[in-house]
C-alpha positions as CSV (number, residue, x, y, z in Angstrom):
1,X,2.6,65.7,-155.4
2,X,0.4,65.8,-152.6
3,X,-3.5,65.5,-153.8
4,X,-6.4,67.0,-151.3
5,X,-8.4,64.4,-153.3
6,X,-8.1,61.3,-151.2
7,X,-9.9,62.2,-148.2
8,X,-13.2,60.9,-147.1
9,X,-15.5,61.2,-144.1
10,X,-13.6,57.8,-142.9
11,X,-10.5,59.8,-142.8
12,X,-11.7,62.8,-141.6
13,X,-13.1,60.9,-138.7
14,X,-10.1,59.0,-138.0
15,X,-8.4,62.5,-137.7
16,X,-10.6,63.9,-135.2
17,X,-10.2,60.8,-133.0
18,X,-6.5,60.3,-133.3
19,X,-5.6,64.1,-133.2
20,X,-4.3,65.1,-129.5
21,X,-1.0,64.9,-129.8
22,X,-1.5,67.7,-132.9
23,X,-4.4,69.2,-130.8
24,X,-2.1,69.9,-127.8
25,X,0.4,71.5,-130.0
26,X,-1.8,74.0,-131.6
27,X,-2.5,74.9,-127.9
28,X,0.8,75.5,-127.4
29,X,1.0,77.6,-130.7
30,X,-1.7,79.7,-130.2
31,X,-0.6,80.6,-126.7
32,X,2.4,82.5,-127.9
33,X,-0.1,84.8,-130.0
34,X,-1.4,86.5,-126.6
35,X,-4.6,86.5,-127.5
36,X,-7.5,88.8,-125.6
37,X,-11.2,88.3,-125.3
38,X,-12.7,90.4,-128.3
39,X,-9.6,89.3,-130.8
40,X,-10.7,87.8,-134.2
41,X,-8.5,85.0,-135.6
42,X,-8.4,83.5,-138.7
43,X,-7.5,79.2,-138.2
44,X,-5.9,78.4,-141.8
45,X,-5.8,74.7,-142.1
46,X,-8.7,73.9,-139.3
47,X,-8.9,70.6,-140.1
48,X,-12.1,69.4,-138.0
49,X,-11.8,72.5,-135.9
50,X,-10.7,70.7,-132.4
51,X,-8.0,74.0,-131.9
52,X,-10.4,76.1,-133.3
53,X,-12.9,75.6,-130.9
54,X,-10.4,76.2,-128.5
55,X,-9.6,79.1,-129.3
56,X,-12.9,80.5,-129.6
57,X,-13.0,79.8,-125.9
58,X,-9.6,82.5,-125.6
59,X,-10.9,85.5,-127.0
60,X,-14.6,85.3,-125.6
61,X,-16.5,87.5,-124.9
62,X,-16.7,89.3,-128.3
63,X,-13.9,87.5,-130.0
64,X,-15.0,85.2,-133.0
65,X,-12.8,82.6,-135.0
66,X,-13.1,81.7,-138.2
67,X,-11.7,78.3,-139.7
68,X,-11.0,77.4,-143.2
69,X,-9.1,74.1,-144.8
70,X,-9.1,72.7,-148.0
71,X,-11.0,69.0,-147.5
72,X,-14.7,69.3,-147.7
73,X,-15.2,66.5,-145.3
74,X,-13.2,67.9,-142.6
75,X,-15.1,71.1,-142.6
76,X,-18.1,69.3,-142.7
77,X,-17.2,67.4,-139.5
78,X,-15.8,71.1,-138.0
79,X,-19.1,72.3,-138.5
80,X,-20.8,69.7,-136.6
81,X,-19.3,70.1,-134.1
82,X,-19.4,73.5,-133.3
83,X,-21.7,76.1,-133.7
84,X,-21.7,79.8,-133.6
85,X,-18.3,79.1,-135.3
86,X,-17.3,80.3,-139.3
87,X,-15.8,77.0,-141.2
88,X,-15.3,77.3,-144.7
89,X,-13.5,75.8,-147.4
90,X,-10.8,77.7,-148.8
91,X,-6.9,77.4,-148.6
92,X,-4.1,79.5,-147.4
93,X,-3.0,80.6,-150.5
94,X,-6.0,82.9,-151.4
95,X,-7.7,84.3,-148.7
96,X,-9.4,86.8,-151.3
97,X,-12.6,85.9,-148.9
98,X,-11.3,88.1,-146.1
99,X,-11.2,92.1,-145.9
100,X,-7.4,93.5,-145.3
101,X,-6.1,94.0,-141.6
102,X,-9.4,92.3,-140.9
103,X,-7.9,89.7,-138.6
104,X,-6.1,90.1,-135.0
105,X,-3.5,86.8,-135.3
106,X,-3.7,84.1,-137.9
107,X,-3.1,80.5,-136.6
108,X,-1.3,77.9,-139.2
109,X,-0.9,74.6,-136.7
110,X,0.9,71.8,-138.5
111,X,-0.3,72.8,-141.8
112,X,2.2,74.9,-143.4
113,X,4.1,72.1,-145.0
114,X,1.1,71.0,-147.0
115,X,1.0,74.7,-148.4
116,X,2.0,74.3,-152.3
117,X,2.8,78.1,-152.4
118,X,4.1,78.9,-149.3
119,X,5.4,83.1,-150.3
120,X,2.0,83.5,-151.6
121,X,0.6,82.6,-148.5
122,X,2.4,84.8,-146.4
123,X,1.8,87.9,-148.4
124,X,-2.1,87.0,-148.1
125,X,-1.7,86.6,-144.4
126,X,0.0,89.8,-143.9
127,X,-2.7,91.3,-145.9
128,X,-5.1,90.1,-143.3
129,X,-3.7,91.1,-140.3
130,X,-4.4,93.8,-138.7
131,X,-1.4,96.0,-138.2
132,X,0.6,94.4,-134.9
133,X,-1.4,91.4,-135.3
134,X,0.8,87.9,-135.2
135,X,0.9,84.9,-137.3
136,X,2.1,81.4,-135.4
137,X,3.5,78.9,-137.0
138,X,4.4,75.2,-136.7
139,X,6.0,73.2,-139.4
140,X,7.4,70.0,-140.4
141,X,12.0,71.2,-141.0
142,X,13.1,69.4,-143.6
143,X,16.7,69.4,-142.5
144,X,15.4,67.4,-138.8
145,X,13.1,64.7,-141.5
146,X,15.7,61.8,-141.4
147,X,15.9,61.9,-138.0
148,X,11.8,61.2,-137.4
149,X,10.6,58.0,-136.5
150,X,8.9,57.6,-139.2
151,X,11.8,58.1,-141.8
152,X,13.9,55.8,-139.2
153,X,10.8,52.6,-139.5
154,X,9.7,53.2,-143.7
155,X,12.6,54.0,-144.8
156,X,14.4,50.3,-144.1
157,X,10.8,48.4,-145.0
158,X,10.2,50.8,-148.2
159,X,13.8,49.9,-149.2
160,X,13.2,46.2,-149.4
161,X,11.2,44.1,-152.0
162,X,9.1,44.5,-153.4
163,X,8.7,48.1,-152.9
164,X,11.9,49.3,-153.8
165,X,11.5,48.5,-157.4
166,X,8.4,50.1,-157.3
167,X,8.9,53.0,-154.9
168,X,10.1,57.0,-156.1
169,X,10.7,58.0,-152.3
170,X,11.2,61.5,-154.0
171,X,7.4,61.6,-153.9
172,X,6.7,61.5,-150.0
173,X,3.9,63.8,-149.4
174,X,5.9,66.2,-146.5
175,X,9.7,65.9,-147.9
176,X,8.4,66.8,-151.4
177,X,7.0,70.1,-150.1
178,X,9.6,70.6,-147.2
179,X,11.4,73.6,-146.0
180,X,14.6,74.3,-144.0
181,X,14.4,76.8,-141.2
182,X,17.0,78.7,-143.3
183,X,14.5,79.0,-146.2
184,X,11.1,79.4,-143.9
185,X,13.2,82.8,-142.2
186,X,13.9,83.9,-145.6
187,X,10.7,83.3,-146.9
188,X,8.8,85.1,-143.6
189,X,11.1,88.7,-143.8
190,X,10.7,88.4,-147.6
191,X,6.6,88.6,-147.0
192,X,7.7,91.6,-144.8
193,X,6.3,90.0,-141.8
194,X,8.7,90.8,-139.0
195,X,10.0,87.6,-137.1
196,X,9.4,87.8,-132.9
197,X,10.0,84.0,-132.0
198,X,11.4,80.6,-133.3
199,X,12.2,77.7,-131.8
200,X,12.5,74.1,-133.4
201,X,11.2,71.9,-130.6
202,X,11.0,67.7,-130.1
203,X,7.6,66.2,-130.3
204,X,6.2,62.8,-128.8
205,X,3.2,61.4,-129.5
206,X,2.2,57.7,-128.5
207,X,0.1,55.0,-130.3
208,X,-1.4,52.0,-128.8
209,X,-0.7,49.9,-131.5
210,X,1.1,49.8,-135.1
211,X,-2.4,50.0,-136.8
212,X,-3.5,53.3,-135.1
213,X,0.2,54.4,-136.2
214,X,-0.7,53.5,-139.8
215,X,-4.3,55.4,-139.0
216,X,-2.9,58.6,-138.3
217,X,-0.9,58.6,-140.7
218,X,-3.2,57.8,-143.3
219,X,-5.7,60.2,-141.8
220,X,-3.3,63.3,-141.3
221,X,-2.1,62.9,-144.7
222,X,-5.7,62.9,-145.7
223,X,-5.1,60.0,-147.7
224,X,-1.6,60.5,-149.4
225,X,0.6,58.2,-147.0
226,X,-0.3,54.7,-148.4
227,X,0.0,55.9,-152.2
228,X,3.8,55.7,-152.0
229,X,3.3,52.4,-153.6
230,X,1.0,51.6,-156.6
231,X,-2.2,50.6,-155.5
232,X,-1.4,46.5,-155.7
233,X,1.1,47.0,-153.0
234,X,-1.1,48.8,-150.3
235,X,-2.2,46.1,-148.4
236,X,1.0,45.0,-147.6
237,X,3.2,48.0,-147.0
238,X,0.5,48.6,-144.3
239,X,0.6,45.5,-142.7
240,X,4.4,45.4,-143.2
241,X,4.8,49.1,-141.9
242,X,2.2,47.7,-138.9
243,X,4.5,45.1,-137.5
244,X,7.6,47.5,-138.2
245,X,6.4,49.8,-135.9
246,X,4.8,47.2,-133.6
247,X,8.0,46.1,-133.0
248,X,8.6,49.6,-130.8
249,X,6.4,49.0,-128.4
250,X,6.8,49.5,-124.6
251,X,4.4,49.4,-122.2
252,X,3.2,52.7,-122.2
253,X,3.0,52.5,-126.0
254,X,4.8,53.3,-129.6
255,X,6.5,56.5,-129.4
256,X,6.9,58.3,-132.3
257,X,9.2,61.4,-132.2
258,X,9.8,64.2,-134.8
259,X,11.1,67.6,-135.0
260,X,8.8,71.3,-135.5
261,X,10.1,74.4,-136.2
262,X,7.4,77.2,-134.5
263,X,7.2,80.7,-135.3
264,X,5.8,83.6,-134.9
265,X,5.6,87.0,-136.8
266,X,4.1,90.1,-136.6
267,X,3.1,92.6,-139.2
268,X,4.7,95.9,-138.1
C-alpha cells in the first residue's frame, strides 16, 4: 500500500529539480482544457506547484489557481515558490474545502494513480466544476505497465537473489493501485462526467545517469520505490537497480519510456 508518509524536504526537493519531463506533460494536459484569462482552476496533486504556476500565467488577468496535494513538504516548497498562489494540503478524495461548481477545469497531472479512491474523487470533482467546466487527466494504464522501462530493468534484478525471496512484487506502489483504460472510462461516465477526449500516448524522459534514475524515482514516489525490499536490502537494490539502468546509456542519456492514458471530461 502506498504510504504519503515517507516524504521529506530531501525528496520533495529532488522532485522539483528532476521534474521536467512530468512538468512538460502537465503543459500538454492542461492545454486541452482551453483555458481563458479570468478561469479558476483547481491543481489536485500540485506537488511543488511547477504546472501550477504555469497555469496561473494561462488564465491571467483575473484568473486564480489553487493547488492542493497530500505531502506537507511539497506544499511547503510550492509555497515558496510562488506567491499570490493558494497551496494547501488536502487530497482529491475530499475536496469538502471547496464551494460546488466553484471551479472552471480541474487539473489531475500524473497523479491519479496515487488516488486510493478513485469514484470518490470523481464525484467530488464534478461537484466542483462549474457546469461545462473540464477535468484533464493523465494516468499511469495498467494494461501498458509491463511494457515500461522500468518493469523491463526491476523486474529481471528484483527477480534475482537475494530479493526474490524477500520481495511481494504484488506491492509495487503504481501496479497495486492501477487501472485499465476499460475501467478509468467506466469509472468517468459512472461519476456522470461526460468523456470529450482520450488518448494513451508514449512518454520519454532522459536521465544522465542511473543514480538520477533511482532519484526520481524515489522522489516521485515520494518515498515508496525503494521499500519494495525490507529495509536491510535498500542499499543494494539501489546500487544494483543503478548499474542496471546504467547499462542503457547512450550518449544523449538513459531513456526511460512508459505509456499515459490522458483524458478529459466535462460536466454537462
Amino acid at each position: 500500500m502506498t504510504s504519503f508518509s515517507h516524504d521529506s524536504a530531501r525528496l520533495a526537493e529532488t522532485y522539483d529539480r528532476l521534474s521536467d519531463s512530468q512538468f512538460e506533460g502537465g503543459k500538454r494536459l492542461v492545454e486541452r482544457l482551453e483555458l481563458k484569462a479570468g478561469h479558476r482552476v483547481l491543481d489536485v496533486g500540485c506537488g511543488t506547484g511547477r504546472l501550477a504556476r504555469w497555469i496561473a500565467e494561462r488564465v491571467a488577468p483575473g484568473g486564480s489557481v489553487v493547488g492542493i496535494d497530500p505531502l506537507v513538504e511539497r506544499i511547503a516548497v510550492a509555497r515558496a515558490g510562488a506567491a499570490g498562489i493558494s497551496f494547501e494540503v488536502g487530497q482529491a478524495e475530499d475536496l469538502a474545502a471547496f464551494a460546488s461548481d466553484s471551479f472552471d477545469a480541474v487539473c489531475m497531472s500524473a497523479v491519479f494513480h496515487w488516488v486510493a479512491d478513485k469514484p470518490r474523487a470523481l464525484v467530488e470533482v464534478r461537484r466542483v466544476l462549474r457546469p461545462g467546466g473540464r477535468l484533464g487527466v493523465t494516468t499511469l494504464p495498467r494494461e501498458t505497465l509491463g511494457a515500461s522501462t522500468v518493469t523491463t530493468v526491476c523486474g529481471p534484478v528484483l527477480g534475482q537473489s537475494p530479493y526474490a525471496e524477500r520481495v511481494d512484487l504484488s506491492a509495487l506502489a503504481v501496479a497495486s493501485r492501477g487501472h485499465t483504460t476499460t475501467e478509468l472510462i467506466a469509472m468517468v461516465l459512472e461519476s456522470r462526467l461526460e468523456l470529450l477526449d482520450l488518448h494513451v500516448t508514449q512518454r520519454t524522459r532522459v536521465h544522465r545517469s542511473g543514480e538520477e534514475v533511482i532519484d526520481f524515482l524515489e522522489s516521485s514516489s515520494f518515498g515508496n520505490f525503494l521499500r519494495l525490499v525490507p529495509e536491510d536490502l535498500r542499499r543494494s537494490l539501489r546500487a544494483d537497480l543503478a548499474r542496471a539502468f546504467e547499462a542503457r546509456r547512450r550518449p544523449e542519456g538513459i531513456a526511460m519510456r512508459d505509456y499515459a492514458t490522458l483524458f478529459v471530461a466535462t460536466k454537462g
